[in-house]
N, C-alpha and C positions, 0 to 999 in steps of 0.2 A: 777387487782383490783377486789373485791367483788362486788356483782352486788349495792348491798345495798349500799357498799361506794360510787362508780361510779351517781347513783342516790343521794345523801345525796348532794356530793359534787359539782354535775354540776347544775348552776344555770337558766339553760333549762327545767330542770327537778323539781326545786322546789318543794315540798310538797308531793311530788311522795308517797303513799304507793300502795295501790289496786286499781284497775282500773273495780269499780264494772259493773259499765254500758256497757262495752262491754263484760266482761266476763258471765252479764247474757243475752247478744242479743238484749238490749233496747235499739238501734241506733237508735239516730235522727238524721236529716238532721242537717251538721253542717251549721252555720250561717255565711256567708261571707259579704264581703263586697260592697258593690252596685258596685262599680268600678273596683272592680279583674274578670280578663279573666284568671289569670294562672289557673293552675289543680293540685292540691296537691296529685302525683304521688310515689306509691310503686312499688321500685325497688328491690326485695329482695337481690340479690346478693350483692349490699354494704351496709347492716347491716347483714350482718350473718346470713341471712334467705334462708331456704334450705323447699324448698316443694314437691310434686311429680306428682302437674298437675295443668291445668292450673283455673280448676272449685275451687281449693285449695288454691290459690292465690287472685281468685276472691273473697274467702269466708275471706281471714285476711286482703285484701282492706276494704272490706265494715264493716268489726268488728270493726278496728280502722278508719275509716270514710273519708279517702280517697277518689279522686277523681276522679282517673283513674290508672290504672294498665300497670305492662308492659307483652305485649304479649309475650309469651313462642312459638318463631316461627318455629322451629320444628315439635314440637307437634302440632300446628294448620296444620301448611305442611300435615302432616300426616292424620287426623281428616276425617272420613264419614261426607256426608254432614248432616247425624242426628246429627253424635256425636257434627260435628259445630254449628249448629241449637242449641244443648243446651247449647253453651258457649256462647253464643250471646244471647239465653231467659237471659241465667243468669247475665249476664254482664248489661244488659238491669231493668233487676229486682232488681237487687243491685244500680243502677242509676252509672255506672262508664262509664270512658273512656277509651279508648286506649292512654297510653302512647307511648313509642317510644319502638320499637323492637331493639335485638342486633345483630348488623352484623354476618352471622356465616362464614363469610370466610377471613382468613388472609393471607392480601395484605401486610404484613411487611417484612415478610421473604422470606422463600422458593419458588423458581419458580414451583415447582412440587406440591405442597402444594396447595398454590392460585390457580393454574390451575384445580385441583381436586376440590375445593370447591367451586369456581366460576361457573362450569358445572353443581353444585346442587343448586346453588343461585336459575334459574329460578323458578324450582318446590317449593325451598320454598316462595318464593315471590309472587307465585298465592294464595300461600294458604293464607299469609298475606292480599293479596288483597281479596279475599273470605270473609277473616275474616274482613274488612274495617280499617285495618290496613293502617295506609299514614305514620308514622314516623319511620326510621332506624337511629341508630346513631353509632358509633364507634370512636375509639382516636388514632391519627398519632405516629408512631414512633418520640423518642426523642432524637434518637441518631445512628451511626452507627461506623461499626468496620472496614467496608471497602467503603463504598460512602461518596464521597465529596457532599457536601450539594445540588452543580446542580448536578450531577449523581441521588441522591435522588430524588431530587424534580421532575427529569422527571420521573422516573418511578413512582413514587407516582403517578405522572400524569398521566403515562401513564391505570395502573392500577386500580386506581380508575376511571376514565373515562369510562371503561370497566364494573366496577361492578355499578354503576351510570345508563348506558343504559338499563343495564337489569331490575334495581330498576325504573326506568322512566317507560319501557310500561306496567310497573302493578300497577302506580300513585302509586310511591312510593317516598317522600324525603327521600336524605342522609346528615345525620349532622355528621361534623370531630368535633373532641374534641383537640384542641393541649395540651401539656406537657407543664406547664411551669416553674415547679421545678426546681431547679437549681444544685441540684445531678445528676438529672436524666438527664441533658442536658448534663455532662458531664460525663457520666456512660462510654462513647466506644470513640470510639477516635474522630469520627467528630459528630459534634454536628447539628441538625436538625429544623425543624419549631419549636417553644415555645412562638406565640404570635400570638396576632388577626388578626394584619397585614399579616403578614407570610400564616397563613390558606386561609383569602381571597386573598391573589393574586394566593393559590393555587386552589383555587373555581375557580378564572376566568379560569386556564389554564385549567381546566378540561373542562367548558364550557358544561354542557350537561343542565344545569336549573334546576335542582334540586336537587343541593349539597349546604348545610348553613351549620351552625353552632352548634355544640354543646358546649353551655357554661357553665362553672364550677368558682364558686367563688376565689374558691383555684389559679386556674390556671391563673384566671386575679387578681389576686393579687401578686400570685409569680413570674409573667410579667411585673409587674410595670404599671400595666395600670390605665385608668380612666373612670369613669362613661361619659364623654363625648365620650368619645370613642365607646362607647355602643351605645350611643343616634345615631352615626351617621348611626348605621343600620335601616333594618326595621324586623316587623313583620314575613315578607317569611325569611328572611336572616336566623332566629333562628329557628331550629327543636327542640333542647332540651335544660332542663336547667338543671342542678348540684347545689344544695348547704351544704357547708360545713362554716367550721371557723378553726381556722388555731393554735395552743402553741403560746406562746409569747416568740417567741423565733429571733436569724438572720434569713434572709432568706435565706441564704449559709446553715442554719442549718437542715431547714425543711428536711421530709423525707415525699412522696406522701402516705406512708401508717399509717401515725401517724396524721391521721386530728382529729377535734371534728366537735362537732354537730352543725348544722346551728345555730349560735347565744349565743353558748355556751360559748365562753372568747372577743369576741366583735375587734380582730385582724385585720379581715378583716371587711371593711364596707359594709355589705350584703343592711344596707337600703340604700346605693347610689347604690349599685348593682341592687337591685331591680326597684328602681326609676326610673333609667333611662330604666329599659324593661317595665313599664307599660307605660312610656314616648311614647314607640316607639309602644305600643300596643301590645305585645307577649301577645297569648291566650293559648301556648302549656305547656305542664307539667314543673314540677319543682320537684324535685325527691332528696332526700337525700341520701348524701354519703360520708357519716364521715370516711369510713375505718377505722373504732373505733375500739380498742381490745376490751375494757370494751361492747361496745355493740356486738361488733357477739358473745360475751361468752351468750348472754342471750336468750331466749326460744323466737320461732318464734313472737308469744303473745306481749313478754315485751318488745323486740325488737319494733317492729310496732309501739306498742304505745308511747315510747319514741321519734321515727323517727319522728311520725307523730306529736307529740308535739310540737315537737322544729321546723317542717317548720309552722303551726300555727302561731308558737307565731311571724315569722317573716316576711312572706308571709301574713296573716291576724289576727293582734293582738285583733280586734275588735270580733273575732270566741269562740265561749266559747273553754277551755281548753278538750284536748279529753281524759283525763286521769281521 
């Protein structure tokens, strides 16, 4: 889809043509709501945005008016304590936050694999902590071609309890994300965690204190869940949040890389979603992630401001429009 049509036709984007105010750098503080603790978080990687550091990310947070960003951990790992010093004046002078960083080691697959990138977890997770980094988040396997669901679930166990200690002594939380698509549950032959339930009894076994949740609209809707459901955590329980909206479609039909934008066809009920985390007090990010064709076709710029439109209009409708 043309970018023009993609805007004309999603009703997230209404009225959409040029987006002067940020393209001449006349950012004002957006206006929230007395009551909202979320953080109206960019996550470049699920809109199609591709940057090359992390003062760069900080600079199209703060253009489209964001609230916090996601730390590029690596790269901080890596960082002189000047070169840290200036992503933190800068972060500081833009007024953002730290969103949640992304795990860089995979516990899904390979035993040689994990084991090599768990050995590098430490060094990067000082540097997260240097940089006043507290959130990691990552998302469970949905399926497997050779474990039985206990065979899974212990090494999940056993594995992330592992990467968990090492995130614990640099005060660090880890948020799981489960799958709860229904392709994807049956993608390999035994099928895996794909609900709220399922993650926290996987939190208990791990037991280290600071493993919650990553929660995603999509995936507590493609679960069959409910907004009480949600009420009955708390604040720690949740590291990150996801929002999308879902085609009007079965949900045998969905596919997890064809979502829309938070609020864009009204599928999913994001203001019971949301309700019930202000219910329970969540203060941490909330990050868009429509794995939209139509949006990663568009320039880091249009991207953003689009992204950032549509958690606005559903996160704080009360906010003027950032577009």
């Amino acid at each position: 889809m043309h970018r023009r049509d993609f805007i004309r036709t999603s009703g997230a984007m209404a009225g959409l043509a040029v987006w002067p105010t940020a393209a001449a750098g006349r950012i004002e503080p957006p206006r929230r709501q007395s009551d909202r603790l979320m953080k109206i978080a960019l996550t470049p990687g699920s809109i199609g945005v591709s940057v090359d550091n992390q003062l760069e990310l900080n600079a199209l947070a703060h253009r489209h008016r964001y609230e916090a960003v996601e730390p590029r951990a690596a790269e901080l790992a890596r960082m002189s304590p000047a070169q840290l010093e200036e992503v933190l004046t800068d972060l500081r002078d833009r007024h953002l936050e730290w969103a949640a960083a992304s795990l860089p080691v995979n516990f899904r697959d390979d035993e040689a694999v994990f084991r090599k990138e768990l050995a590098a977890l430490p060094a990067i997770a000082a540097g997260l902590q240097r940089a006043g980094v507290t959130r990691v988040g990552t998302y469970l396997p949905q399926s497997s071609a050779t474990l039985t669901y206990r065979r899974h679930f212990d090494l999940m166990t056993t594995r992330l309890r592992e990467v968990a200690i090492i995130l614990r002594d640099h005060g660090l939380r880890l948020g799981l994300e489960y799958i709860g698509t229904q392709r994807s549950l049956v993608a390999r032959r035994f099928p895996f965690i794909h609900t709220l339930a399922e993650t926290r009894e996987l939190i208990a076994a791990i037991g280290t204190g600071n493993v919650g949740l990553v929660l995603d609209t999509w995936h507590w809707y493609t679960a069959g869940e409910t907004a009480d459901e949600l009420r009955e955590l708390s604040n720690t329980d949740v590291v990150s949040v996801d929002l999308n909206d879902a085609p009007d479609i079965e949900l045998r039909d969905l596919r997890d890389n064809r979502r829309e934008l938070p609020g864009a066809t009204g599928v999913i009920d994001v203001a019971a979603f949301l309700g019930a985390l202000r219910a329970i007090g969540y203060d941490g990010p909330v990050r868009p992630e429509p794995f939209n064709q139509a949006v990663n076709a568009m320039d880091n710029d249009l991207a953003c401001a689009v992204a950032g439109d549509a958690l606005y209009r559903v996160v704080d409708p009360a906010a003027p429009s950032v577009l």
